[in-house]
C-alpha positions as CSV (number, residue, x, y, z in Angstrom):
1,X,-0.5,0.7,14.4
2,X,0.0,1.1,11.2
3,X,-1.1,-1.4,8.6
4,X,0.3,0.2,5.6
5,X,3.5,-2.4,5.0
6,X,1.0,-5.5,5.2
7,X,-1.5,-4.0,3.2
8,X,1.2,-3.3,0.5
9,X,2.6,-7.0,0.7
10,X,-0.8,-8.5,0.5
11,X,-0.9,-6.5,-2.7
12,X,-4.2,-4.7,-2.1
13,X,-2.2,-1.2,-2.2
14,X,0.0,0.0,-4.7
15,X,2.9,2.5,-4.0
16,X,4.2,4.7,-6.6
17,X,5.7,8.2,-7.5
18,X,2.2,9.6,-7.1
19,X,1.9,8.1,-3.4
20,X,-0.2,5.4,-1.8
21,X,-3.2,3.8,-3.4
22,X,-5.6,1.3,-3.3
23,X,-5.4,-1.1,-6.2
């Protein structure tokens, strides 16, 4: 599975124009 969505709520990704990164 993919953790992507929780990652991002948990706010330890970012996702902007450039893509998916880690903060």
């Amino acid at each position: 599975k993919r953790a992507i969505g929780r990652l991002y709520k948990e706010g330890i990704i970012i996702i902007d124009n450039k893509g998916i990164k880690l903060k």
